[in-house]
C-alpha positions in Angstrom: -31.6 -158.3 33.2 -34.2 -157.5 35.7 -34.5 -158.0 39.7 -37.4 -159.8 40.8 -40.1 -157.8 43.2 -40.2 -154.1 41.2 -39.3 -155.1 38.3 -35.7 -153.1 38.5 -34.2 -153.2 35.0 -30.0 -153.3 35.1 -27.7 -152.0 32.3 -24.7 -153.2 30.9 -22.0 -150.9 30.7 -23.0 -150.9 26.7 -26.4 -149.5 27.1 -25.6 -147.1 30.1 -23.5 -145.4 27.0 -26.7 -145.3 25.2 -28.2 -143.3 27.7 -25.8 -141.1 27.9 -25.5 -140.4 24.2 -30.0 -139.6 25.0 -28.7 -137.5 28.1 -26.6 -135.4 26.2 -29.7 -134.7 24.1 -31.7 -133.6 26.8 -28.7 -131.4 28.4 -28.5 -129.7 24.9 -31.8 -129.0 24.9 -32.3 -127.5 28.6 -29.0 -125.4 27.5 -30.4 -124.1 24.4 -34.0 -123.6 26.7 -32.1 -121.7 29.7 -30.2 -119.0 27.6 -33.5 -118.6 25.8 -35.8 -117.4 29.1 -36.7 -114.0 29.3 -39.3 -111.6 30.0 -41.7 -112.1 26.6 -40.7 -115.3 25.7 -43.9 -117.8 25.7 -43.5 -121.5 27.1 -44.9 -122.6 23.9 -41.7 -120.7 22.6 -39.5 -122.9 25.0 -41.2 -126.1 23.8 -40.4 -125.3 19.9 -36.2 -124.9 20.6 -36.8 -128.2 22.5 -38.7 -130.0 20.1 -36.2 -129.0 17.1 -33.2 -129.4 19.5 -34.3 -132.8 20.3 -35.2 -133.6 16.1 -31.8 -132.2 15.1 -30.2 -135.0 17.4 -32.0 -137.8 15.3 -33.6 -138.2 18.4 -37.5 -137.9 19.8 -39.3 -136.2 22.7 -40.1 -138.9 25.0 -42.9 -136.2 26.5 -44.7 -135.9 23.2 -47.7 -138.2 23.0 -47.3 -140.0 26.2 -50.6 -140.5 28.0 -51.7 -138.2 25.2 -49.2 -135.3 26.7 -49.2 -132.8 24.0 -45.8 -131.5 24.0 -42.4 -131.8 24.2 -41.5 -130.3 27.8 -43.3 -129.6 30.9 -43.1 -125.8 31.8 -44.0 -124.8 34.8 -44.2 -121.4 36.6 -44.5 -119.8 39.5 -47.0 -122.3 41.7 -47.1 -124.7 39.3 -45.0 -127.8 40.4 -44.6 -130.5 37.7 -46.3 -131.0 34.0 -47.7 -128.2 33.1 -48.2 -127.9 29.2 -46.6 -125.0 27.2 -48.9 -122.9 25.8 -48.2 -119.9 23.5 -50.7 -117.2 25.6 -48.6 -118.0 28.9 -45.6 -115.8 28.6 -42.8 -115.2 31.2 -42.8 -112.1 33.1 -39.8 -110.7 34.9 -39.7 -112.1 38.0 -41.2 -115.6 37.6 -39.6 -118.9 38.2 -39.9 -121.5 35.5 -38.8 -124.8 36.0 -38.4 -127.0 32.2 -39.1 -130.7 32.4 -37.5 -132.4 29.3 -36.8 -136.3 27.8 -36.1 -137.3 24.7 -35.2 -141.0 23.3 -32.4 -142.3 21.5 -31.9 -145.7 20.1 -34.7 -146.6 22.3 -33.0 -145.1 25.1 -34.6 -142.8 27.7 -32.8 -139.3 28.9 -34.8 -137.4 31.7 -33.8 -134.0 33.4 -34.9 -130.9 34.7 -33.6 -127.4 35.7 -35.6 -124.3 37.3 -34.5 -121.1 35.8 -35.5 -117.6 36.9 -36.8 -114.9 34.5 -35.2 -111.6 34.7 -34.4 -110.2 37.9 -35.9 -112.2 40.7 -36.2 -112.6 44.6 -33.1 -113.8 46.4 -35.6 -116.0 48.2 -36.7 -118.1 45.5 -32.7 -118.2 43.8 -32.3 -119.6 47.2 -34.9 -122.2 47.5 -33.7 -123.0 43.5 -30.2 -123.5 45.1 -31.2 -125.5 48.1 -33.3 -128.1 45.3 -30.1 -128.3 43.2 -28.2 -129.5 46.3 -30.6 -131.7 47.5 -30.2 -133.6 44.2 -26.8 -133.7 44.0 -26.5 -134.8 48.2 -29.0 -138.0 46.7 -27.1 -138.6 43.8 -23.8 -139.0 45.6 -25.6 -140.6 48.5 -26.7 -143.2 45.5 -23.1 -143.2 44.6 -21.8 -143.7 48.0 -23.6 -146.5 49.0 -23.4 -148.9 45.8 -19.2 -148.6 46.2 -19.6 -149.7 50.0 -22.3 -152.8 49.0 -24.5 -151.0 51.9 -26.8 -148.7 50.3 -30.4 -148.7 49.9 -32.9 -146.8 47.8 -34.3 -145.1 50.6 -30.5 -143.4 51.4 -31.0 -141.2 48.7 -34.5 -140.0 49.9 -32.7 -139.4 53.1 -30.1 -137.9 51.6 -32.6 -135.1 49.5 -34.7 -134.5 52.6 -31.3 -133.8 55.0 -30.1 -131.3 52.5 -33.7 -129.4 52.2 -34.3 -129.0 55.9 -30.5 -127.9 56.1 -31.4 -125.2 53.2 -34.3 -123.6 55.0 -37.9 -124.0 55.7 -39.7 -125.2 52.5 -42.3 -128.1 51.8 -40.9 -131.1 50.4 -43.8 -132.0 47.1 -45.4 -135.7 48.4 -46.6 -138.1 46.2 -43.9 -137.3 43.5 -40.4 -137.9 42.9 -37.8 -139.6 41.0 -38.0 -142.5 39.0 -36.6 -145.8 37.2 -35.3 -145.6 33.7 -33.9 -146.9 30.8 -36.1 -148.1 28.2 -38.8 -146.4 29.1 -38.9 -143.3 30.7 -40.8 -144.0 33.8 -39.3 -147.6 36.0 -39.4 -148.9 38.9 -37.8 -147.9 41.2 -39.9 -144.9 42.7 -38.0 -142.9 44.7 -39.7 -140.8 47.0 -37.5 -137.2 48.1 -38.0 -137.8 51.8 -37.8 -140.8 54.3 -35.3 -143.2 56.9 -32.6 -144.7 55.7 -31.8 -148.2 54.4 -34.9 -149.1 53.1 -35.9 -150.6 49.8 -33.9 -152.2 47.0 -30.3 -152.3 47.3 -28.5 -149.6 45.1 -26.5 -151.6 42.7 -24.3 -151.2 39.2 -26.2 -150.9 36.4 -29.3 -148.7 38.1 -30.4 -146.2 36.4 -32.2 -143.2 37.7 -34.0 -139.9 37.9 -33.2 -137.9 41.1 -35.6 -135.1 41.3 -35.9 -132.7 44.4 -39.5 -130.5 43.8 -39.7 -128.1 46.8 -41.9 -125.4 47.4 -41.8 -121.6 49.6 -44.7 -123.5 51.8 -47.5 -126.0 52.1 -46.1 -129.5 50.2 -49.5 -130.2 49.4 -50.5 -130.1 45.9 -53.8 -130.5 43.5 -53.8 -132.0 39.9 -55.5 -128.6 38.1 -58.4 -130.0 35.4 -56.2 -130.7 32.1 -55.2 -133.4 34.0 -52.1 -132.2 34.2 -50.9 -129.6 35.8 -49.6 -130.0 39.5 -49.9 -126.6 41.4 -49.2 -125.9 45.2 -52.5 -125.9 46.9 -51.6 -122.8 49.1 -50.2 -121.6 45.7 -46.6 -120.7 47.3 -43.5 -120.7 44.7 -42.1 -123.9 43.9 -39.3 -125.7 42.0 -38.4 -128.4 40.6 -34.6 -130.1 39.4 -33.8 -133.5 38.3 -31.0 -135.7 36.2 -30.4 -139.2 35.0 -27.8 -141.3 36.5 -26.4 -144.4 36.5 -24.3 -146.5 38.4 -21.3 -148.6 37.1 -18.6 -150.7 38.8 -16.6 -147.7 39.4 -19.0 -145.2 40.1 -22.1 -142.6 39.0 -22.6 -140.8 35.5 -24.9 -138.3 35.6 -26.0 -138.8 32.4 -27.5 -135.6 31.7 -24.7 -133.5 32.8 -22.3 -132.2 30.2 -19.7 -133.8 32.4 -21.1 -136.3 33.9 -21.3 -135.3 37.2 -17.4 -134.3 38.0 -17.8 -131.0 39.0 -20.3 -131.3 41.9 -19.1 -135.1 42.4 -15.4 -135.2 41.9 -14.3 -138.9 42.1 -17.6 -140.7 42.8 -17.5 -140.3 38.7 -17.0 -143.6 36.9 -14.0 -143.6 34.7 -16.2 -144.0 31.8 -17.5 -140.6 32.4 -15.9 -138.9 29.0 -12.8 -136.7 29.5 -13.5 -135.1 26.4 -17.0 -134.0 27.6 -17.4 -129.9 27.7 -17.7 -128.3 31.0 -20.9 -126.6 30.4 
């Protein structure tokens, strides 16, 4: 089933366990990734756990291959925002920021999420601005949640929602022209949604949505430039930036963050659907 005007594609409770059966995947993988970082360790290193984490699942890296992206995961350090390609000569130093973009597809289903991890021992400042970007997707996620249990919410609540909790965090640049996402059976849908903006805009936030929420802030200028691989999004005043994101969807009865190891309960408590396993692992 899709909604007319953006072409908004809407799950069955069937299909939203799908996706969380590709979410899992991609939580796995950003797990495995995460205890891996460390000073030494390449991002071409990084992309190899992914890419056999992802295999081992009888799944397939949703990155690999699209628009002739070459690998698995985007890595991206320091100034670099979104997309940048692993590359076995680019190895983390202590003190960087690296933020790991992963998907993978399961059953034709699409899993999306991100996590910024820091390298060794690094500035309060930038654990800070990490923290602040984590907040700011979980404040849009439960906005999300929020407003499809009242019948009142719109997409543009959970931009609001994002952009409140980064100005509350501190003084950083809020990344325009990228943001969170549609999807489902592919990995990029309409909607788009955009991590700043007034409330109760848009499409109305309904069960069976499924989405990316993903904050990508930044120590100063939000402006950014596309570097010439095509790919890889860097801060133009080349300040530190980061980036988080998960997949979630919305049921009758709530949100499953799909690629959280439990689904959301711990930062969410009972804006979790029921169908949000009880037997998932805390991690």
């Amino acid at each position: 089933m899709r909604r007319t005007q953006l072409d908004i594609q809407l799950k069955t409770p069937e299909q939203i366990e799908k996706m969380r059966a590709a979410g899992l995947v991609v939580a796995e993988a950003l797990r495995r990734m995460s205890a891996a970082v460390a000073p030494g360790v390449s991002t071409a290193d990084l992309d190899a756990i992914a890419e056999a984490t992802i295999r081992e699942a009888g799944a397939i890296p949703s990155f690999k291959g699209y628009h002739g992206f070459p690998a698995s995961i985007c890595s991206s350090v320091n100034e670099q925002v979104v997309h940048a390609i692993p590359a076995a000569d680019q190895v983390l130093r202590e003190g960087d920021l690296i933020s790991i973009d992963c998907g993978a597809v399961l059953d034709g289903w699409h899993g999306d999420a991100a996590v910024t991890v820091g390298v060794g021992e690094v500035d309060p400042a930038l654990l800070k601005m990490a923290a602040v970007a984590e907040d700011a997707m979980w404040a849009g996620i439960a906005a999300a949640a929020r407003g499809a249990a009242n019948g009142r919410g719109r997409l543009t609540d959970i931009s609001h929602a994002v952009e409140t909790a980064v100005r509350r965090g501190g003084r950083y640049g809020i990344v325009d022209g990228y943001g969170g996402h549609g999807i489902g059976t592919e990995m990029h849908q309409d909607p788009h949604v955009l991590n700043h903006g007034r409330p109760g805009k848009g499409p109305r936030l309904l069960p069976g949505m499924a989405l990316a929420i993903e904050p990508m802030i930044t120590m100063g200028s939000p402006r950014t430039v596309e570097l010439s691989d095509g790919w890889t999004v860097v801060t133009r005043d080349r300040s530190m930036a980061v980036h988080v994101e998960h997949s979630m969807a919305l049921l009758e009865d709530g949100v499953w963050v799909l690629t959280a190891f439990d689904g959301g309960r711990g930062r969410l408590g009972d804006l979790v659907t029921a169908r949000q396993r009880a037997d998932s692992p805390a991690g």
